[in-house]
C-alpha positions as CSV (number, residue, x, y, z in Angstrom):
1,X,-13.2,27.3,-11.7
2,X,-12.3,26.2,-8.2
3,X,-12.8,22.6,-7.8
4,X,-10.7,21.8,-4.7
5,X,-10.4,24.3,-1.6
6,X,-8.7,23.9,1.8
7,X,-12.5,23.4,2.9
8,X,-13.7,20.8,0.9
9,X,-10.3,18.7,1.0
10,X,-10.0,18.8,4.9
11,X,-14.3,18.2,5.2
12,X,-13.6,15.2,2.0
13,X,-10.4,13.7,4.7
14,X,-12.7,13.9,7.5
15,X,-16.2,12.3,6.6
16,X,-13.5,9.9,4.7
17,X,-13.2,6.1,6.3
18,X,-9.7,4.9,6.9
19,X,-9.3,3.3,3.0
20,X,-10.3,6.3,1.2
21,X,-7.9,8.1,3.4
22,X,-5.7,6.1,2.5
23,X,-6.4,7.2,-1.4
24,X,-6.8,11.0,-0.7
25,X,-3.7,11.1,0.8
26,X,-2.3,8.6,-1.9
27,X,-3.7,10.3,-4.9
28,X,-2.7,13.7,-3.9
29,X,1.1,12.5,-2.9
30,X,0.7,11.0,-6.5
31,X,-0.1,14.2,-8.0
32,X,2.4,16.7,-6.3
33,X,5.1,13.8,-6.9
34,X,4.3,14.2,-10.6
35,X,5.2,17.9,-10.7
36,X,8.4,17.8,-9.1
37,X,11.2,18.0,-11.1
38,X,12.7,14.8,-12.9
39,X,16.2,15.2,-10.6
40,X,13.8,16.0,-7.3
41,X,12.0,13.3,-8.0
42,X,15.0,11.0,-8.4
43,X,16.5,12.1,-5.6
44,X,13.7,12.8,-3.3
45,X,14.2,16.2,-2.4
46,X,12.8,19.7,-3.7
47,X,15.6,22.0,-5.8
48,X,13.5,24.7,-6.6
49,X,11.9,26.9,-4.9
50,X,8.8,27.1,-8.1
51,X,5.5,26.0,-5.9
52,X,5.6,23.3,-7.8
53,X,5.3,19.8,-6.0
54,X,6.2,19.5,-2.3
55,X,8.1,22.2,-0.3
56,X,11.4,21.2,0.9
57,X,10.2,20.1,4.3
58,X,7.8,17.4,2.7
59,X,10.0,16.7,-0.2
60,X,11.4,13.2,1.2
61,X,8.2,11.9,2.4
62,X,6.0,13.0,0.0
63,X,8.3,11.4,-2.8
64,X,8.4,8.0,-0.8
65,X,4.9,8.4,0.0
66,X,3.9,8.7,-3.9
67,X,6.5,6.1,-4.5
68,X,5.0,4.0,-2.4
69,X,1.4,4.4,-3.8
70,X,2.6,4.3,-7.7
71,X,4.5,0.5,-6.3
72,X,1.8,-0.6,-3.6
73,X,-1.7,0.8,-4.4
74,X,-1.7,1.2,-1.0
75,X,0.1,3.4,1.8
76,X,0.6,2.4,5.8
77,X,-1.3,4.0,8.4
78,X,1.2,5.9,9.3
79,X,2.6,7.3,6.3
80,X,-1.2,8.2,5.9
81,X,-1.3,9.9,9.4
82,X,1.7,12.0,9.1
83,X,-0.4,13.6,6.3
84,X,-2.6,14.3,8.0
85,X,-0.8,16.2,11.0
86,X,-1.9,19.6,11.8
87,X,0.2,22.0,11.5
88,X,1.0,25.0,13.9
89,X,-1.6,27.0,12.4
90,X,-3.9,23.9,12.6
91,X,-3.8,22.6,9.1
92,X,-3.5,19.1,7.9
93,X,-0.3,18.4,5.9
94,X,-1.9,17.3,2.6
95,X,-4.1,20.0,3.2
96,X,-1.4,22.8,2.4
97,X,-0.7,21.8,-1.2
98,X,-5.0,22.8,-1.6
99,X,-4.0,25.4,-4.7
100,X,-1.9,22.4,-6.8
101,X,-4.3,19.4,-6.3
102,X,-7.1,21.9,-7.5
103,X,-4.4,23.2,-10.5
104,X,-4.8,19.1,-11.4
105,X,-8.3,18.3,-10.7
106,X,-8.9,21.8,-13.2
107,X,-6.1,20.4,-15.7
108,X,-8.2,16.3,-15.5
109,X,-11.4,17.7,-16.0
110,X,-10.4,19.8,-19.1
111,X,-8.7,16.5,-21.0
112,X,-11.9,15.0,-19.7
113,X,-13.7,17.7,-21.8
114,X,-11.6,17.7,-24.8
């Protein structure tokens, strides 16, 4: 069951004011944070290459980003924009990591069920 797709997390971002934004990109930093690796997560980086958490590129920023949420509640506009960045084929940082957020929305809504 597909709960989130590139579609419905880029249309959720854009009918989204700035604050719940601010939580999409938050929550889903959160969420790919959680599946890194204890050591990448320690030391901000991405070790393995397992599509698991954030690539290397977004490793650094997307564990100071969740680190930042998980301390704050909140994220700056910035750290918020540079999630949302389109890439060179036009799609939204946060956007890319579409297949994991939905792997966690399927895994919340089964514990949920159970």
């Amino acid at each position: 069951m597909t709960i989130i797709t590139k579609h419905t997390l880029e249309r959720m971002i854009l009918e989204a004011n700035e604050e719940k934004k601010m939580q999409i990109v938050g929550r889903a930093c959160l969420a790919l944070f959680r599946r890194q690796t204890e050591a990448e997560k320690a030391e901000n980086d991405a070790k393995m290459v397992n599509n698991r958490g954030f690539t290397k590129g977004d490793a650094r920023e997307g564990c100071l980003t969740a680190k930042t949420f998980i301390k704050h509640g909140t994220l700056q506009d910035w750290q918020v924009e540079q999630w949302l960045t389109r890439n060179v084929n036009g799609v939204m940082r946060i956007v890319k990591y579409w297949a994991q957020l939905n792997e966690e929305a399927q895994a919340k809504m089964a514990a949920k069920a159970s």
